[in-house]
C-alpha positions as CSV (number, residue, x, y, z in Angstrom):
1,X,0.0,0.0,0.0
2,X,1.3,3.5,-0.8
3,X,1.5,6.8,1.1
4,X,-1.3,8.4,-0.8
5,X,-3.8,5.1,-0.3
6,X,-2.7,4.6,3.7
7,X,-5.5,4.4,5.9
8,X,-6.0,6.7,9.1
9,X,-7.0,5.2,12.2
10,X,-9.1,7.0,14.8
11,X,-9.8,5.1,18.1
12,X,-12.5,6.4,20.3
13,X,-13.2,5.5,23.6
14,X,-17.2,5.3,24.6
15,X,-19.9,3.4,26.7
16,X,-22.7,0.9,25.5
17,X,-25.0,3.8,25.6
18,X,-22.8,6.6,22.9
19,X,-22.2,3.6,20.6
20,X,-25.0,3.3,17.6
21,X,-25.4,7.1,17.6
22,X,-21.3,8.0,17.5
23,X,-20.7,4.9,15.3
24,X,-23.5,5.9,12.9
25,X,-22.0,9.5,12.5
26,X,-19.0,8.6,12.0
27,X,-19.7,6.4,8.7
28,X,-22.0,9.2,7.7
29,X,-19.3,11.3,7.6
30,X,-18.0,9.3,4.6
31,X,-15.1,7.4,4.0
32,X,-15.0,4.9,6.5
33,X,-13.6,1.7,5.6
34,X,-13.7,-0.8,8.8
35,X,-14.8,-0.6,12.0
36,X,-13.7,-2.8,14.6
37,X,-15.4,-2.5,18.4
38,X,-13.5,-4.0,20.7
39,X,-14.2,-4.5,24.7
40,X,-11.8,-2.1,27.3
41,X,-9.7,-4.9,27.7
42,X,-9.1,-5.3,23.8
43,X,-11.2,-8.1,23.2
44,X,-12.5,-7.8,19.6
45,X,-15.9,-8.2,19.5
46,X,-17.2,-7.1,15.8
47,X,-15.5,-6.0,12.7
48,X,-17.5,-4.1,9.8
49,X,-15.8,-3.7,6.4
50,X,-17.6,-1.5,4.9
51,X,-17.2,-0.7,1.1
52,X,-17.1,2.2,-0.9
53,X,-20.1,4.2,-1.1
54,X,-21.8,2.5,1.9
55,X,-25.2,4.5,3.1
56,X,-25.7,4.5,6.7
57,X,-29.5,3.5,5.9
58,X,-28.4,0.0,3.9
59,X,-26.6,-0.7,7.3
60,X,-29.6,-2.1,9.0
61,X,-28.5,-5.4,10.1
62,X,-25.1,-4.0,11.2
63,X,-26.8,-1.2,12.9
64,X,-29.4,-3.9,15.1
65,X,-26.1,-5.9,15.9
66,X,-24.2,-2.9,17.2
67,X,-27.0,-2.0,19.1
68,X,-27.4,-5.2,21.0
69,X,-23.6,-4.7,21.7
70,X,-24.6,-1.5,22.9
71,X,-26.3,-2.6,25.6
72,X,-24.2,-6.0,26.5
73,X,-21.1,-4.3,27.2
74,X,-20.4,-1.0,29.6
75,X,-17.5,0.3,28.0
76,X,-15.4,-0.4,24.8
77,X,-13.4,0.6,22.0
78,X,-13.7,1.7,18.8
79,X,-11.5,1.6,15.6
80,X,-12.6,4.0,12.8
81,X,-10.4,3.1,9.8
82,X,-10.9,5.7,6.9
83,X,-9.2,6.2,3.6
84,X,-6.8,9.2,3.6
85,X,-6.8,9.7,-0.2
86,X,-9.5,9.2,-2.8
87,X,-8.6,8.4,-6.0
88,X,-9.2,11.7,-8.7
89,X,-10.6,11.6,-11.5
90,X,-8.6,12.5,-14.9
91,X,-8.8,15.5,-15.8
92,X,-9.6,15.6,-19.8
């Protein structure tokens, strides 16, 4: 993988409660590629690839499974992988 396609990584620290919502916003945002939650002691517990072009609203099943996380586990981790660069289109 090159420089201009490297990913960046966010980690965010939140409770059951803050998870759908914060998780939701963030792949609203855009460019989210993976998320991984993981428990406080860095257990993983779900990953999500998530591919290009990915509406929140087609998420549905994801969205029910993270929200039954949500409410199983007090405190956990998140990983928010995003792409850095997008690839541009030729000019021409």
């Amino acid at each position: 993988m090159n420089s201009a396609t490297a990913p960046c990584v966010e980690r965010l620290a939140l409770t059951g409660k803050e998870l759908l919502a914060r998780v939701k916003e963030q792949v609203d945002v855009g460019n989210v590629r993976r998320v991984v939650i993981s428990t406080d002691r860095q257990h993983t517990l779900i990953e999500i690839p998530l591919p290009i072009g990915t509406r929140s609203d087609a998420l549905e099943p994801i969205w029910a499974a993270v929200r039954s996380l949500g409410e199983c586990v007090p405190n956990c981790t998140v990983v928010i992988e995003r792409e850095v660069a997008w690839p541009k289109a030729a000019a021409g």
